[in-house]
C-alpha positions as CSV (number, residue, x, y, z in Angstrom):
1,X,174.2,128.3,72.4
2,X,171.6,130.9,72.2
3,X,169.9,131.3,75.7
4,X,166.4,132.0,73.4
5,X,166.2,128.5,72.6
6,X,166.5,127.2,76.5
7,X,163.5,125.7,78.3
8,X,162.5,127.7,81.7
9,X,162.6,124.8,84.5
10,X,160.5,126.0,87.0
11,X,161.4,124.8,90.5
12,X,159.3,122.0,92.8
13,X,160.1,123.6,96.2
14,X,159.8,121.1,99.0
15,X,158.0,121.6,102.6
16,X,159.5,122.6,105.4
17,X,159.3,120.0,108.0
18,X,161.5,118.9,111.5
19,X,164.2,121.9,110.3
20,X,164.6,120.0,107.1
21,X,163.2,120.3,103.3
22,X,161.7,116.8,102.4
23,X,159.5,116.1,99.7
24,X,155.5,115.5,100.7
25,X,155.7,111.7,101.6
26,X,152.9,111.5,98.3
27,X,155.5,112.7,96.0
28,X,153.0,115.1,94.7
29,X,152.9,118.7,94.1
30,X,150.8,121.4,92.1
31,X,151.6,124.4,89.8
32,X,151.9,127.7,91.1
33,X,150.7,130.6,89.4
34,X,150.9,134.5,89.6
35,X,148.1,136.5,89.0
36,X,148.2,136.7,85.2
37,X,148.0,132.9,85.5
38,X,151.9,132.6,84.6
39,X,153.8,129.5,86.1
40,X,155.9,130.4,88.7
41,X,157.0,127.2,90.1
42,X,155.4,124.3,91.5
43,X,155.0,123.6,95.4
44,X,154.3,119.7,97.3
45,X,151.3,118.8,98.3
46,X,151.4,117.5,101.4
47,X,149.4,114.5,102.7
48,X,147.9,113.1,105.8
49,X,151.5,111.6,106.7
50,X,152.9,115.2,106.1
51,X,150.9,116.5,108.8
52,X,151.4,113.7,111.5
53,X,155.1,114.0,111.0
54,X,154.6,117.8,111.0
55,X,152.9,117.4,114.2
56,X,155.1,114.9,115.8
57,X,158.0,117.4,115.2
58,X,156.7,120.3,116.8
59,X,155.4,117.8,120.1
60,X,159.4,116.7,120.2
61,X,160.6,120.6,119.6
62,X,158.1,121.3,122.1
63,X,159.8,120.7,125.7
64,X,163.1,122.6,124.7
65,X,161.5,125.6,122.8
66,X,159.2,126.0,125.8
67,X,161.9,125.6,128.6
68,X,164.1,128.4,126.6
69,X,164.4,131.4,128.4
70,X,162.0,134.1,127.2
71,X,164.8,136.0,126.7
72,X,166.7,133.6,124.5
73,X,163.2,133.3,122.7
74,X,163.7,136.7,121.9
75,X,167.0,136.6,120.8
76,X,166.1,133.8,118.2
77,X,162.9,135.6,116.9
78,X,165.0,138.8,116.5
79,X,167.4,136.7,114.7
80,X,164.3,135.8,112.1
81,X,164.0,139.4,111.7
82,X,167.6,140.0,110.7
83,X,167.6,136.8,108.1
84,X,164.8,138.0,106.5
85,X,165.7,141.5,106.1
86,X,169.2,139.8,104.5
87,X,166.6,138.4,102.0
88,X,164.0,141.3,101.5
89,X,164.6,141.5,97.6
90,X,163.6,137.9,96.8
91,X,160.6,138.5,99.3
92,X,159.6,140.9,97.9
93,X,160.3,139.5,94.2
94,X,157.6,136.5,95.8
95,X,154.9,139.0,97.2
96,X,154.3,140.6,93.4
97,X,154.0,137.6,92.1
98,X,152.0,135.9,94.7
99,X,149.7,138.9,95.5
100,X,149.7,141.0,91.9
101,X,150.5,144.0,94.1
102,X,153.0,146.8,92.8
103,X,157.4,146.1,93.8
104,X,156.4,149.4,96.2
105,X,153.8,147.7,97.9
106,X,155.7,144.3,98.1
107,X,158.6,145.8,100.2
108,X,156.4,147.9,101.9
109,X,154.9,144.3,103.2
110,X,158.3,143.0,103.9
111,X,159.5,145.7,105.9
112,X,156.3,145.3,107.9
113,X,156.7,141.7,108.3
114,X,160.6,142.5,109.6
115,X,159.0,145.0,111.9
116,X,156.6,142.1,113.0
117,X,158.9,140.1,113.7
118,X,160.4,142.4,116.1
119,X,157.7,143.5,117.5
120,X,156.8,139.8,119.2
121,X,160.6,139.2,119.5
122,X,159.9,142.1,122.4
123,X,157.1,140.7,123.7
124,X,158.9,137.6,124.9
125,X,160.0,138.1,128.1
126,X,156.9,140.5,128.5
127,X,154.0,138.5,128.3
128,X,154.3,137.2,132.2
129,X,154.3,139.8,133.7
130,X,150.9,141.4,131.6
131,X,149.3,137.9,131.6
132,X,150.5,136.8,134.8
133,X,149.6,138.2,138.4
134,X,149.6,137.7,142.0
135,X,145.8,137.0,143.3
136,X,144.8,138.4,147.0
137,X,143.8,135.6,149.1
138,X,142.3,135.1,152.5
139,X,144.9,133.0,154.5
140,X,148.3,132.2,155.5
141,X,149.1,131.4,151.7
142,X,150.8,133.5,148.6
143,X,148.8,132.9,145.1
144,X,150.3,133.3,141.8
145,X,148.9,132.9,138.2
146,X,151.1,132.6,135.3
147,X,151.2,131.7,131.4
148,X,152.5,128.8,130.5
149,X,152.3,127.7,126.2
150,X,149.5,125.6,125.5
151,X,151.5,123.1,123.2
152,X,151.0,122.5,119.7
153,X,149.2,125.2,117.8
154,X,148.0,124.3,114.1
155,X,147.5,127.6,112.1
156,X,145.7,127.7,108.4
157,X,147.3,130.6,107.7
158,X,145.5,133.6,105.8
159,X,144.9,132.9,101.9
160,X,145.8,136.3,101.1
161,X,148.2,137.7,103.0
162,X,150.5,135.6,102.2
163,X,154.0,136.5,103.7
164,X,152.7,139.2,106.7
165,X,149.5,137.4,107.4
166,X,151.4,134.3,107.8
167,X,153.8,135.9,110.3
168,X,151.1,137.2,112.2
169,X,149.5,134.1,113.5
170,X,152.9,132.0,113.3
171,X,155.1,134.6,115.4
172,X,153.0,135.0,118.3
173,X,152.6,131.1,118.6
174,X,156.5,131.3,118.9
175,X,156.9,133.5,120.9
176,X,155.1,132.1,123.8
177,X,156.8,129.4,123.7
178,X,154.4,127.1,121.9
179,X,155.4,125.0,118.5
180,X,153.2,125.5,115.2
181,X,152.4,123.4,111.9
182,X,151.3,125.5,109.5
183,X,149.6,124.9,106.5
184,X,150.0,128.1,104.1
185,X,148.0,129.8,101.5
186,X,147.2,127.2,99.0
187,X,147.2,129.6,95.8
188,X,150.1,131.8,97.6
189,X,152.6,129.6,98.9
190,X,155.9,130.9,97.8
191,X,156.0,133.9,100.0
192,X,156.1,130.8,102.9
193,X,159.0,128.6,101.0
194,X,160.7,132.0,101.4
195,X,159.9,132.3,105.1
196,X,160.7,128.9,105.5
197,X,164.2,129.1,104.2
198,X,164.4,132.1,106.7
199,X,164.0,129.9,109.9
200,X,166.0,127.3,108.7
201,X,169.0,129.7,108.6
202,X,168.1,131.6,111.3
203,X,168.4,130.1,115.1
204,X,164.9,128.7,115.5
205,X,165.4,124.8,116.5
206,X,164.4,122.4,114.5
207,X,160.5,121.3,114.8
208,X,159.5,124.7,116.2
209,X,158.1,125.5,113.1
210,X,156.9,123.9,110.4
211,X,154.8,124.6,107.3
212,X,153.2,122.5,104.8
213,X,152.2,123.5,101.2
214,X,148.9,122.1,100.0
215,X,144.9,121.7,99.8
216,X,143.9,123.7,102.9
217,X,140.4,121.6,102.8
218,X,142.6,118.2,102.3
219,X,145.1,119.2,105.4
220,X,142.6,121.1,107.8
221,X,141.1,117.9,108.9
222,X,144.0,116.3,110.0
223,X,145.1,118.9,112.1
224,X,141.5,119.9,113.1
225,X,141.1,116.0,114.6
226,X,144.4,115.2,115.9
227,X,144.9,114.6,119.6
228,X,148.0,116.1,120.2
229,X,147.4,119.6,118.5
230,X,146.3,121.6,121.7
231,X,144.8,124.9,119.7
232,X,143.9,125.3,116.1
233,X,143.6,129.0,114.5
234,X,141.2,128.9,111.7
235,X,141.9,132.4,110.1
236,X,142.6,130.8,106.6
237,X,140.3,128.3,106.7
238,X,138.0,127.5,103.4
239,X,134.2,129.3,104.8
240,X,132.6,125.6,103.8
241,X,134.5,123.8,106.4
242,X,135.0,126.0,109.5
243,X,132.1,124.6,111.2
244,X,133.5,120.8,110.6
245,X,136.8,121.9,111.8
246,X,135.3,123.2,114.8
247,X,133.3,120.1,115.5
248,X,136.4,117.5,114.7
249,X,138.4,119.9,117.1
250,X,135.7,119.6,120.3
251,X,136.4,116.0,120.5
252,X,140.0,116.8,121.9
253,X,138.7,120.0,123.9
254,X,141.0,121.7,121.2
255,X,141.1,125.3,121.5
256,X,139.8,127.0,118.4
257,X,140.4,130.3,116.9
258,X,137.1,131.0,114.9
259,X,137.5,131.9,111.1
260,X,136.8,135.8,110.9
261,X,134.0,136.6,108.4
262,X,136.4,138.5,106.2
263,X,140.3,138.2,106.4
264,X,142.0,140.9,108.9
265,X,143.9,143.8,107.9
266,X,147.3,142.3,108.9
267,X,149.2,146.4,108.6
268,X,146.9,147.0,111.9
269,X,148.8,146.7,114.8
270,X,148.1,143.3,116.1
271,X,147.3,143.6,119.8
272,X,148.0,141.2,121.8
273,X,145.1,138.4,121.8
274,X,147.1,135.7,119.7
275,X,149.3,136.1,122.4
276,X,146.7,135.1,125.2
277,X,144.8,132.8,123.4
278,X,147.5,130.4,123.2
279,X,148.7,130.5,127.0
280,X,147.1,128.5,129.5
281,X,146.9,130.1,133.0
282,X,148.6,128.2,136.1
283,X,148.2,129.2,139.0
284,X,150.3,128.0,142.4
285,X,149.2,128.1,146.2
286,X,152.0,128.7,148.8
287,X,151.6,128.7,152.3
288,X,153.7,131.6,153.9
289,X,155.7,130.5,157.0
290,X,155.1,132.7,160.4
């Protein structure tokens, strides 16, 4: 048979959820297209059950991921680095489609998304001894203040950027020992599938991380209200509903990230205030014996 006369069968990629790939509990999903407005495949949409399972995975992954070592955190983000560099030709294949950029610019954004990777793989077993102190005190009594992850961090991850951006507000969520659900670019989703395969072959546990494909306006308000989510990071979030996300998040005291007023160059070096922001700060009393 001549291979002119098949039919392309595009792929319905599934979410990643719990360290497995189910369907969205709708059954639904959405074309995918590049930039030239060909079909690339089609991704689920994810629902309102999608995200409460989502979250309810990463509150179970939560107590192991953040009782690992930092330095076995490490390890395991390290580990993402080296999958991913296994895989930079179909990454990079997914960044020119997703982000109409030249095959030169698209590994030039993997490589930096490897090098990411790395990067808060080293920060790890770093960040309690920058965050953390020892506090002078007046008394018989020793004083220490260190970070501790806040819990559950929902991330709308940047609509452009959609492979390094992505990294950059999931990895540092990881790597201080916090669990994320992320919901990815809506029109750029396969760079994420990609990732996603990634930390399910890598040596991230399951739950840790997991990232829905979908409406960012249907899914942000889910996440923004729910009462187990301790931090939300708006980066990618549609400009119309920011200020309702940050209202729906207030009721649980949730800390927000605001939405920027234009997306951030992600090829900056990213400092370390994703880091901070999702640590909260305990600090112990001692009384020294005489």
């Amino acid at each position: 048979m001549s291979t002119e006369s098949r039919v392309t069968v595009a792929k319905t990629h599934k979410l990643y959820l719990n360290g497995a790939f189910p369907r969205s509990e709708s059954g639904r999903s959405y074309p995918v297209r590049d930039t030239g407005g060909r079909l690339l495949a089609h991704a689920a949409l994810a629902s309102r059950k999608d995200v409460r399972d989502a979250v309810a995975a990463a509150r179970g992954a939560l107590p192991r991921w953040s009782g690992a070592t930092a330095y076995n955190r490490g390890q395991v983000l390290y580990r993402v680095a080296e999958v991913l560099e296994g895989r930079r030709e179909q990454a990079a294949d997914e960044v020119v489609a997703a982000e109409g950029v030249s095959r030169r610019e698209a590994t030039a954004v993997v490589d930096a998304t490897v090098d990411r990777w790395v990067w808060y793989a080293g920060w790890t077993d770093k960040v309690a001894t920058v965050l953390g102190s020892v506090n002078p005190v007046a008394g018989p009594y020793e004083c220490t203040s260190t970070p501790v992850p806040t819990g559950v961090v929902g991330v709308l991850a940047p609509q452009g950027s959609s492979l390094l951006g992505l990294t950059s507000v999931l990895a540092p969520v990881l790597a201080v020992g916090a669990t994320a659900v992320v919901v990815a670019s809506e029109e750029r989703p396969l760079p994420a599938v990609v990732l996603g395969e990634v930390l399910a072959t890598s040596d991230v546990p399951a739950g840790v991380a997991n990232l829905l494909t979908g409406r960012t306006a249907e899914l942000a308000p889910w996440l923004a209200s729910h009462a187990e989510v301790a931090a939300l990071d708006l980066v990618g979030a549609p400009g119309d509903t920011a200020v309702d996300l940050e209202r729906a998040a207030a009721d649980s005291v949730m800390r927000v990230l605001p939405r920027p007023t234009a997306e951030p160059d992600f090829t900056e070096p990213p400092g370390i205030g994703r880091l901070r922001a999702y640590c909260e700060i305990t600090t112990v009393w001692h009384p020294v014996g005489t």
